[in-house]
C-alpha positions as CSV (number, residue, x, y, z in Angstrom):
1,X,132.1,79.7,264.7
2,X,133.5,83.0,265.5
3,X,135.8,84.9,262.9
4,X,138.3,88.1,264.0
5,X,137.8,91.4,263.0
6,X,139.8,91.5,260.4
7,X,137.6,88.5,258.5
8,X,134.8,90.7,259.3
9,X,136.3,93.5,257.7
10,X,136.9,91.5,254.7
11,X,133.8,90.2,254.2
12,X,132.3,93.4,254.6
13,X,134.3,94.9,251.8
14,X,133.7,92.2,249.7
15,X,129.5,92.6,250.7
16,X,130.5,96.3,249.7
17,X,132.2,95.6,246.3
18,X,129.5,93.4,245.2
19,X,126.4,95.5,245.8
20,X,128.2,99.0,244.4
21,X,129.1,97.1,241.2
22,X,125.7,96.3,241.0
23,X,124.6,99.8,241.2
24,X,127.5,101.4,239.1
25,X,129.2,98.9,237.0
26,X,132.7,97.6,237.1
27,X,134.5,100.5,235.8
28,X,132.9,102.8,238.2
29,X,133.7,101.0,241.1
30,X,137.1,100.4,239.7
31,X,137.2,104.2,239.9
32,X,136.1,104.7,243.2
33,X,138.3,102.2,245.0
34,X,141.2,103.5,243.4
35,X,140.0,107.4,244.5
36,X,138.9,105.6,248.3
37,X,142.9,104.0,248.5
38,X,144.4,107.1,247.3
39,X,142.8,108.8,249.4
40,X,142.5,107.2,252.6
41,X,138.9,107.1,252.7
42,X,137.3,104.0,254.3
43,X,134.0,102.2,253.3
44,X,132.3,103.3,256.4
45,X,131.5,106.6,254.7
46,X,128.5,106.1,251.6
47,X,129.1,107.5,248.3
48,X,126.6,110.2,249.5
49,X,128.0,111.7,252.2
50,X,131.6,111.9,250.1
51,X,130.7,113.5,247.6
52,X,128.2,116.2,250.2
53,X,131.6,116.3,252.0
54,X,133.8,116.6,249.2
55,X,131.1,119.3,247.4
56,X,131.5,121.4,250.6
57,X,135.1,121.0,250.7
58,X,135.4,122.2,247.6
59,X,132.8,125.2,247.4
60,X,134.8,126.3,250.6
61,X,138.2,126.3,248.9
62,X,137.1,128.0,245.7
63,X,135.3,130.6,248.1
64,X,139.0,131.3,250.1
65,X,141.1,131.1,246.8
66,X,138.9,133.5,245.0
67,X,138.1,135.8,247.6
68,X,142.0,136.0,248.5
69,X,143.3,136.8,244.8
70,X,140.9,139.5,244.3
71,X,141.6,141.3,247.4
72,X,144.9,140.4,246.8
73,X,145.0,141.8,243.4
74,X,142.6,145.0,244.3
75,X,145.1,145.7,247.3
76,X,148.3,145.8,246.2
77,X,147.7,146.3,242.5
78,X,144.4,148.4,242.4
79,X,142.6,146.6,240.1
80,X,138.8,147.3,240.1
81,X,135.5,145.7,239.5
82,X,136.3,144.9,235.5
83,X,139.6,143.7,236.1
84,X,138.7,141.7,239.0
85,X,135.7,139.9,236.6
86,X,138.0,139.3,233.9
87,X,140.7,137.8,236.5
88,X,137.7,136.1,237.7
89,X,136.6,134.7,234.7
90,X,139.8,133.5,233.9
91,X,140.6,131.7,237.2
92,X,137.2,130.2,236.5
93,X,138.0,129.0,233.0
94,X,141.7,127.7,235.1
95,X,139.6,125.8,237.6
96,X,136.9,124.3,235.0
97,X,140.1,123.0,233.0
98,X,141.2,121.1,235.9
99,X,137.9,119.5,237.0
100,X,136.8,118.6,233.8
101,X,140.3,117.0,232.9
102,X,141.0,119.0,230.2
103,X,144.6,120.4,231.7
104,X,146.4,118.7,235.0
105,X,147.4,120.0,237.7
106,X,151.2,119.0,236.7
107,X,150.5,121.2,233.0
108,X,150.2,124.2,235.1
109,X,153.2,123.9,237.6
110,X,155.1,123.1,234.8
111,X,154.1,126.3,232.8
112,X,154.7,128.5,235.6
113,X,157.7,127.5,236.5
114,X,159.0,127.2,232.6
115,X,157.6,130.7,232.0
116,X,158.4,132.7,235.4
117,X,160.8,130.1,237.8
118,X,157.7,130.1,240.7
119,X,157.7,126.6,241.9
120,X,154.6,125.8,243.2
121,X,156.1,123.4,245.7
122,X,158.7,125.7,247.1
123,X,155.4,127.8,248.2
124,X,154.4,128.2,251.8
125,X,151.8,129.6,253.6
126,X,153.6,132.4,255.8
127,X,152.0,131.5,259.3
């Protein structure tokens, strides 16, 4: 008996479901198909390479955002080495606060745009 694709598909995602909540429990999986649907990420790509992928994404972004404020900050406000490590340290302190859950993204745009009217989402990248 031949089944379509789409069977197929199920019963690979149900072959999927069972063996990772072997490995990492309900609750973990529970975690990672809600991350996978919100983020459009399919089961044809491991656990592994996401998170290689995802650690390289991120290193990258931290590397551009970093690099940019400090030029930005040593260009048109002259700050110099000590002032760029303690913006540096406080961007990092910013950026541990959001991966460790500790602050949301949402806490910040509200606090800047309470304290100073910047909306983050009326910022655009000037092409």
């Amino acid at each position: 008996m031949r089944i379509s694709k789409e069977a197929a598909a199920r019963l690979d995602g149900m072959s999927y479901a069972a063996k990772r909540i072997k490995e990492v429990g309900e609750t973990e999986f529970d975690k990672e198909l809600k991350w996978r649907g919100a983020h459009g990420i399919g089961l044809s790509i491991s656990p592994e390479e996401l998170r290689d992928a995802s650690g390289k994404i991120e290193d990258r972004v931290y590397s551009v955002l970093a690099m940019c404020s400090l030029m930005s900050l040593h260009d048109e406000f002259d700050f110099e080495k000590e002032d760029l490590e303690r913006y540096l340290r406080r961007f990092n302190e910013k950026v541990s606060g959001l991966n460790a859950d500790y602050v949301h993204w949402d806490d910040y745009v509200m606090v800047l745009e309470e304290e100073t009217g910047i909306r983050i989402s009326e910022i655009t990248w000037e092409r």
